[in-house]
C-alpha positions in Angstrom: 0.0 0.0 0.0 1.7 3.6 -0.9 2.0 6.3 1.5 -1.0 8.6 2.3 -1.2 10.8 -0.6 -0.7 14.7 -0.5 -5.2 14.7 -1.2 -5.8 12.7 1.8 -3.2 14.6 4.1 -5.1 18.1 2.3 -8.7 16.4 3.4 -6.9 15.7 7.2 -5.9 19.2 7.6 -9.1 20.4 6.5 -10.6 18.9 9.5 -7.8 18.9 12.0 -7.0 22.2 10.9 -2.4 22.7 10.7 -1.6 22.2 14.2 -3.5 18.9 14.0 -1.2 17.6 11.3 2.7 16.7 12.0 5.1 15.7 9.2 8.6 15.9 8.2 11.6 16.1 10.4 8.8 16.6 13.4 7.7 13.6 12.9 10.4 11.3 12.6 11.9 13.0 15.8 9.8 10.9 17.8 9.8 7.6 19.1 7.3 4.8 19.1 8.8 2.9 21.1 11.4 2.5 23.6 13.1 -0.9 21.8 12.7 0.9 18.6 14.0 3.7 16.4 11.9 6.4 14.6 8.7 6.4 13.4 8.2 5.5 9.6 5.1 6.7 9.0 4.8 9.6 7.2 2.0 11.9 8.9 0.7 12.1 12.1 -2.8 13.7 12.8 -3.4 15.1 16.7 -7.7 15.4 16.9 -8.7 17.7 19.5 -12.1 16.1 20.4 -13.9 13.2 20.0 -15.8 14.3 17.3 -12.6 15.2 15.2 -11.5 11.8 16.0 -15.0 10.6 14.4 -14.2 12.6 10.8 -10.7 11.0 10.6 -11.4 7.8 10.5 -14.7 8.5 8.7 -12.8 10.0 6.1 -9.6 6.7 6.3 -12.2 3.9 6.8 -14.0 5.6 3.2 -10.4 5.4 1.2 -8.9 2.0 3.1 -6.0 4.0 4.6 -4.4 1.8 8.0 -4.5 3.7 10.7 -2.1 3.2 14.2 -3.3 4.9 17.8 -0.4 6.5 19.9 -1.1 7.3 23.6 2.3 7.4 25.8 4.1 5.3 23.7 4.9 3.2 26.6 4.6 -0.2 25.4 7.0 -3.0 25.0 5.7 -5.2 22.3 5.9 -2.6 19.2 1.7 -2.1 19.4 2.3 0.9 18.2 4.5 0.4 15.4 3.9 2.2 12.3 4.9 1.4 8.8 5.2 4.2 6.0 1.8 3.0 4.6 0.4 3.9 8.0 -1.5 6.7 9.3 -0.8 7.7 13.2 -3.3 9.1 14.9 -2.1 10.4 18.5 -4.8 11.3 21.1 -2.3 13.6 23.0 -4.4 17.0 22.5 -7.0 15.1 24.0 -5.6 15.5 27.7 -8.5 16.7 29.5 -10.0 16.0 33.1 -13.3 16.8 32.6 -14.9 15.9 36.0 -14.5 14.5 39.6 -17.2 13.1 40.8 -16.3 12.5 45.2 -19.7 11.4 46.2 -19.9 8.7 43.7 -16.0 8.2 43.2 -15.6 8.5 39.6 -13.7 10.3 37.7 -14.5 11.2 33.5 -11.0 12.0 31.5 -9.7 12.3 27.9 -8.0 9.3 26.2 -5.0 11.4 26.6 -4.5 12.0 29.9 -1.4 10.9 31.3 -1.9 8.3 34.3 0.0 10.3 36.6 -1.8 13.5 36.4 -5.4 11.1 37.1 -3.6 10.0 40.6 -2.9 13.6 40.7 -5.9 15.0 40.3 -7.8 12.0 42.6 -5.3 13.4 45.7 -6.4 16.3 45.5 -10.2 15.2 46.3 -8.9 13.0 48.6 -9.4 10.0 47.0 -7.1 7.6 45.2 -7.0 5.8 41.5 -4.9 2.7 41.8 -3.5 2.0 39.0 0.2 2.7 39.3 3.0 1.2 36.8 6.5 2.7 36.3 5.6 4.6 33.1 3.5 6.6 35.1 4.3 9.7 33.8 4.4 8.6 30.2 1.4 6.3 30.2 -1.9 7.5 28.8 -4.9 6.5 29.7 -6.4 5.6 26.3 -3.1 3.1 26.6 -3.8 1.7 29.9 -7.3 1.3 28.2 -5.8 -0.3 25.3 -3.5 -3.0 26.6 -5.7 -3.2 30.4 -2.4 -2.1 31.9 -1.9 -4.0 35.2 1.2 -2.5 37.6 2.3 -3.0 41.1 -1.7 -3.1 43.1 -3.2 -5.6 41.5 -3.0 -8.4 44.2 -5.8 -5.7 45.4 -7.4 -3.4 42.8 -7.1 -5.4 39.9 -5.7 -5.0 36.2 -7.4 -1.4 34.7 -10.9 -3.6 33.2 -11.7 -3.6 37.0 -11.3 0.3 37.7 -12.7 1.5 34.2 -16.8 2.1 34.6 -17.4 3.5 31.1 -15.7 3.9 28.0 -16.6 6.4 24.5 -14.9 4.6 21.8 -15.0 5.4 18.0 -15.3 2.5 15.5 -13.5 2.2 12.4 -16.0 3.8 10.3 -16.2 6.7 12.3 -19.4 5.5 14.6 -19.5 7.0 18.2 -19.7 4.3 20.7 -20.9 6.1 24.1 -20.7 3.5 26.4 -19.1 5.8 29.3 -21.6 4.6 32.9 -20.5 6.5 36.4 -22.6 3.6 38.3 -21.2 0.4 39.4 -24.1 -1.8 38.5 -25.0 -1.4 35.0 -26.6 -5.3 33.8 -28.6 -3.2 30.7 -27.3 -5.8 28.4 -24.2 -6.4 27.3 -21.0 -4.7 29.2 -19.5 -2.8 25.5 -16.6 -1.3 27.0 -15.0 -4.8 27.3 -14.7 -5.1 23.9 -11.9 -2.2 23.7 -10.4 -2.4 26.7 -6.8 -4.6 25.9 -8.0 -5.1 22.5 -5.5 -2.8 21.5 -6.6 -0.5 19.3 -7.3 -3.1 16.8 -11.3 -2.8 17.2 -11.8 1.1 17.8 -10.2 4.2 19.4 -11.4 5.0 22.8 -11.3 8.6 23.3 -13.0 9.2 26.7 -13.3 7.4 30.3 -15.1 6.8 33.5 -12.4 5.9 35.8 -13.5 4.3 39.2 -11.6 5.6 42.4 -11.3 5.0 45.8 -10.8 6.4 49.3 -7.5 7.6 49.5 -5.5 5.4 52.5 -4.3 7.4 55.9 -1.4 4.7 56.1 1.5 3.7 53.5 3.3 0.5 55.1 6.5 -1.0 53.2 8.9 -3.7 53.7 11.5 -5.0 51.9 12.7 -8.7 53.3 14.7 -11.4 52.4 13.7 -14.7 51.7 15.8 -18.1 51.9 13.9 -19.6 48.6 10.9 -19.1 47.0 8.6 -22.0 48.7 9.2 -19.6 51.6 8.2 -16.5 49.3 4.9 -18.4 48.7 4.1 -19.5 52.1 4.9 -15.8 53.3 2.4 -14.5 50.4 -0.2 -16.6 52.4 0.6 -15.2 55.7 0.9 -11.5 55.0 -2.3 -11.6 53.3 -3.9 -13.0 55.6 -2.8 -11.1 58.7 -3.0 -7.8 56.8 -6.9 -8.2 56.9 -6.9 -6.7 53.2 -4.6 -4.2 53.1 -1.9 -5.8 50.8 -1.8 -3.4 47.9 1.7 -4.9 46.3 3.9 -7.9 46.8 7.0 -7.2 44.3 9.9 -10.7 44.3 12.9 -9.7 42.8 15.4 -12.3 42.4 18.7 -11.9 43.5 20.8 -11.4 40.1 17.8 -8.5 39.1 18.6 -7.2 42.9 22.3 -7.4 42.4 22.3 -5.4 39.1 20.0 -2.3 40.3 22.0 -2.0 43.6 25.1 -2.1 42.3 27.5 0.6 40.8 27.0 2.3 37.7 23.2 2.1 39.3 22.5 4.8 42.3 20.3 2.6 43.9 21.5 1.3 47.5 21.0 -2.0 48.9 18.9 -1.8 51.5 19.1 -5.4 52.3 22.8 -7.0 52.0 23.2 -9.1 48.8 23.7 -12.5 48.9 19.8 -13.8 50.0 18.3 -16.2 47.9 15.3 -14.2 46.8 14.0 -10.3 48.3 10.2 -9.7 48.4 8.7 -6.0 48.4 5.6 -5.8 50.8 3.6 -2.8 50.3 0.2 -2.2 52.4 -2.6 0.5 52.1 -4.9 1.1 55.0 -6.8 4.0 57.7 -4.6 3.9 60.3 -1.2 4.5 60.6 -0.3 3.0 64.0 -2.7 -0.1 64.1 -1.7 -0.8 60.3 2.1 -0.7 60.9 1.5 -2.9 64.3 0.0 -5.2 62.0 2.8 -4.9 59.5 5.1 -5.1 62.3 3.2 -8.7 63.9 2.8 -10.3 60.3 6.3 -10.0 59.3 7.7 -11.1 63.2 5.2 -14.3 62.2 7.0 -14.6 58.8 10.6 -14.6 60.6 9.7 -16.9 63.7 8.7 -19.4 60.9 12.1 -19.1 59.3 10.0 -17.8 55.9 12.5 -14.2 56.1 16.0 -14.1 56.9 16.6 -10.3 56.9 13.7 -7.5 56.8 13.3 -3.7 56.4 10.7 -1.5 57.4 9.8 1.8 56.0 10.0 5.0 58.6 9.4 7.8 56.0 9.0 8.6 52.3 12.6 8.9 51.2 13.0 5.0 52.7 10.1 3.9 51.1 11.5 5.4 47.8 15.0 3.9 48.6 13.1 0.5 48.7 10.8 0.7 45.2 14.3 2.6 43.5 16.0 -1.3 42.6 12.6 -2.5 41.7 11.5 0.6 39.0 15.2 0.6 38.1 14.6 -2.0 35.0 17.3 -0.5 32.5 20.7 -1.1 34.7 19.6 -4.8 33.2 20.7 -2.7 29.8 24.5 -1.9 31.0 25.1 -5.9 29.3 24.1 -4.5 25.9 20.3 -4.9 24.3 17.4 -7.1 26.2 14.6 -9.7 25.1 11.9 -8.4 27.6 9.0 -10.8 28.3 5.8 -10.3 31.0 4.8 -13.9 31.5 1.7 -15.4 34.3 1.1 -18.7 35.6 -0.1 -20.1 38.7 2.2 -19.7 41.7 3.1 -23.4 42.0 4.0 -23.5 38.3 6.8 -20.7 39.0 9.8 -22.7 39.9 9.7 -25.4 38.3 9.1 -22.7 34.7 12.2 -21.0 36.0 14.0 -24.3 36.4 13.2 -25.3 32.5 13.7 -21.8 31.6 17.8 -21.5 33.3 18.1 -25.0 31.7 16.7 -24.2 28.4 18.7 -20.4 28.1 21.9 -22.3 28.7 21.2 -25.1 26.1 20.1 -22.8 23.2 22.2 -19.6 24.2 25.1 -20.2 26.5 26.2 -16.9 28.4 22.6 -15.6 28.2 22.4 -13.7 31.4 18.7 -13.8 33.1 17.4 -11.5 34.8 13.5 -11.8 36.8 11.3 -10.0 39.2 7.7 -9.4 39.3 4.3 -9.1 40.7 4.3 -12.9 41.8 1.3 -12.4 43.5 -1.3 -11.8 40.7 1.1 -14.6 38.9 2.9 -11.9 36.7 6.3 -12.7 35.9 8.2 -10.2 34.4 11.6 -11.8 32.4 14.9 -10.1 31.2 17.5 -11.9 29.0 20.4 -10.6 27.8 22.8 -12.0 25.5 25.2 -8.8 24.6 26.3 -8.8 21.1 24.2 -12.1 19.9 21.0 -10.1 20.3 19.7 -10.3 17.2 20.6 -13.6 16.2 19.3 -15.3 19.5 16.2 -13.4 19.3 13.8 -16.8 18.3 15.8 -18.9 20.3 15.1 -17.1 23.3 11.4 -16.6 22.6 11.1 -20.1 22.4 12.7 -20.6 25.5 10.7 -18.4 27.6 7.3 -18.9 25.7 7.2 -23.0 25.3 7.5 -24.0 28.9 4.4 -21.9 29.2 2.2 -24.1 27.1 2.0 -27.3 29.7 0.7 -25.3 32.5 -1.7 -23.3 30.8 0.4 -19.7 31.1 0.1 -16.6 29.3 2.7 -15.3 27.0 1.5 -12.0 28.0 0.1 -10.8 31.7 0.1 -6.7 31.2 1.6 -5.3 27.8 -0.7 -7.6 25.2 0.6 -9.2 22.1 1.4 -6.6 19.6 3.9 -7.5 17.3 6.5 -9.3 19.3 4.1 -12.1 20.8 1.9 -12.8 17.8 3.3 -15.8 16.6 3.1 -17.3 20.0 -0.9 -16.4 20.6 -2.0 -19.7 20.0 0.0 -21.1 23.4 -2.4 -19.2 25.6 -5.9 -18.9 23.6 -7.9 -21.7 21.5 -8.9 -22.1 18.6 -11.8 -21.2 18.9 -11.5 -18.1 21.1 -8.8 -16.8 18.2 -11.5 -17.2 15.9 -14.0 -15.4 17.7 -11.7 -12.4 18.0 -11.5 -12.7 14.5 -15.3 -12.7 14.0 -15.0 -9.3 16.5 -12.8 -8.1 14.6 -13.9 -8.7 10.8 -17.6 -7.5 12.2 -15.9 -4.0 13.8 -13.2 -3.4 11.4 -14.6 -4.8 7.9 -11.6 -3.0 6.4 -8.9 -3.9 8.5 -7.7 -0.6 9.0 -7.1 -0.4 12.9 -3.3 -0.8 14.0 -3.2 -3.5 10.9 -1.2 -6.7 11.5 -1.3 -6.7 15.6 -2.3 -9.2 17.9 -3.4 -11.5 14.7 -2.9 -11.1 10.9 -6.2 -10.3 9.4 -7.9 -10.0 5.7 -9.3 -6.9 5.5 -12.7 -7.5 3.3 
């Protein structure tokens, strides 16, 4: 397919109007993605509104032209790669907060809106939206929509399909979906909004949301403590949660050559714990008051240690130690100081994780001796997150380890992806973690939605357009 002509970027600026069009050396200034180099495409349109959104892809679903969404370009699986055939259409204009509702606890905002301004905006009302990630202040929330972004508080809050109420999407032919719902029971028929949220922009463009939020917490407890293996990691999962009455908000395993790497030098990052453990757990805990909630912190974790489940531990007194305790865990790219990464999210059960780890060390050395591995990770929502680098045999490994990670997966039922969806990279390896027959029906979603095939084209699944 060629580039969009010079007629259909004329027709784009007519309704866009010139600072809604961006082309040229602008254009290829940016990134689309972290792992990757500059965009190809050739034109970039910025809408203002939803109903500017509407005309341009009226006006590209009517000629066939392929169309890719950019929110924060956050991603880690190329979803918002763009070929020069490709038309990008980024929603950051659309940045808005339109409304905080505190009686009812919602919230209404633009696709745009970047996630950290939201948590932001909910302090300031006194309430809380839980969603948190490291891109934070990248990360849109049109692309927390998009890929049903999932972060550190799941273990409580759940991924972003359990704090979205309402969604306005627009189709492919330029229909406006308002499906956006402040209420928490809504059973009129079917639930619409799950159809685009971590469909990645392959079935429509959401442009507005009702965000649900919550009471913000009166106490912030953290610990960071270190575990002889991970049986004990799992057994002290069990009690923590248990004796924390529902307050555990994040339970972050880092193993120890991912904690060796962020605390040591060129990193900035100090060990808070000594090295040398076999694995170190983050505990976070949310709740209303401060001294009760760190007693109980205090008791659960003196359990843990009497039952020989934590060999060393570390409670937060302040902010700055709190930071000094998340800093190794957020600190991903010292993994990068041994030259490029393969960078895999991966869930399974719990009991499936060591023995996956096992075949995974195994496999890595078999297939690509010197590959250095690298994993942490939610753990307690079954996320996995998996670095291996392999230094100048990057590209050249890149199958083998894919393999590697991905394979293991299909015995125990996992899923090649738990947070950043399939994109490009993971594609070929959708069939491990969905049937036939629910790859079809996303098909049939998708041929009914996009007849034309022109939504972020060749992601998730290749598809015909009609």
């Amino acid at each position: 397919m060629p580039v969009p002509n010079d007629q259909l970027v004329t027709d784009l600026r007519a309704l866009v109007g010139d600072r809604g069009i961006v082309t040229g050396e602008s254009l290829r200034a940016r990134t689309y993605d972290p792992l990757a180099g500059e965009v190809r495409a050739q034109v970039l349109v910025r809408p203002r509104d939803t109903a500017q959104v509407s005309a341009v892809l009226r006006l590209c679903h009517s000629r066939g032209q392929p169309i890719v969404t950019h929110g924060g370009l956050s991603g880690l699986v190329y979803g918002c790669a763009a070929r020069p055939e490709d038309l990008i259409v980024s929603l950051e204009a659309m940045n808005r907060i339109e409304n905080v509702d505190v009686p009812g606890r919602t919230m209404r905002v633009e696709a745009g809106v970047v996630l950290q301004k939201v948590q932001e905006e909910a302090e300031r009302f006194d309430l809380m939206f839980p969603l948190d990630l490291g891109g934070r202040g990248s990360a849109t929330i049109g692309g927390n929509i998009s890929t049903n972004a999932g972060g550190m508080r799941v273990v409580r809050y759940g991924m972003m399909r359990s704090l979205v109420l309402g969604v306005e999407a627009v189709l492919a032919d330029g229909t406006v979906l308002g499906s956006l719902n402040r209420m928490l029971k809504n059973n009129a028929g079917y639930d619409l909004k799950q159809l685009f949220i971590g469909s990645e922009g392959t079935l429509g463009i959401v442009t507005r949301a009702d965000l649900r939020l919550v009471p913000r917490p009166r106490s912030h407890g953290t610990a960071l403590v270190a575990c002889p293996d991970f049986d004990a990691v799992a057994k002290l999962l069990s009690t923590v949660d248990a004796r924390l009455g529902g307050q555990l908000s994040a339970f972050e395993v880092m193993w120890p050559e991912f904690y060796q790497v962020t605390t040591s030098p060129p990193a900035l990052n100090v060990p808070v714990l000594p090295h040398g453990s076999g694995i170190y757990v983050l505990i976070e805990s949310l709740g209303a008051d401060p001294q009760s909630d760190t007693e109980r912190l205090e008791s659960a974790l003196g359990e843990a240690m009497e039952a020989g489940l934590i060999a060393d531990a570390a409670i937060a007194k302040s902010d700055l130690e709190r930071r000094a305790m998340w800093a190794p865990r957020e600190d991903v790219f010292q993994t990068r100081r041994f030259g490029p990464t393969h960078n895999f999210d991966v869930s399974m059960a719990i009991g499936d994780m060591p023995a996956y780890l096992d075949i995974l060390r195994r496999g890595l050395q078999k297939c690509v001796p010197g590959a250095r591995l690298f994993v942490f990770g939610h753990v307690a929502d079954g996320n996995l997150h998996i670095i291996v680098a392999v230094g100048e045999a990057h590209e050249a490994t890149f199958e083998a380890v894919e393999r590697c990670v991905y394979e293991p997966l299909r015995s125990i039922a996992g899923s090649i992806s738990a947070e950043h969806g399939i994109g490009l990279e993971r594609k070929a390896y959708l069939e491990i973690s969905r049937s036939p027959a629910e790859i079809a029906i996303m098909r049939a979603l998708k041929a009914a939605l996009d007849p034309r095939g022109i939504l972020n084209p060749g992601k998730v699944f290749d598809v015909q357009p009609a």
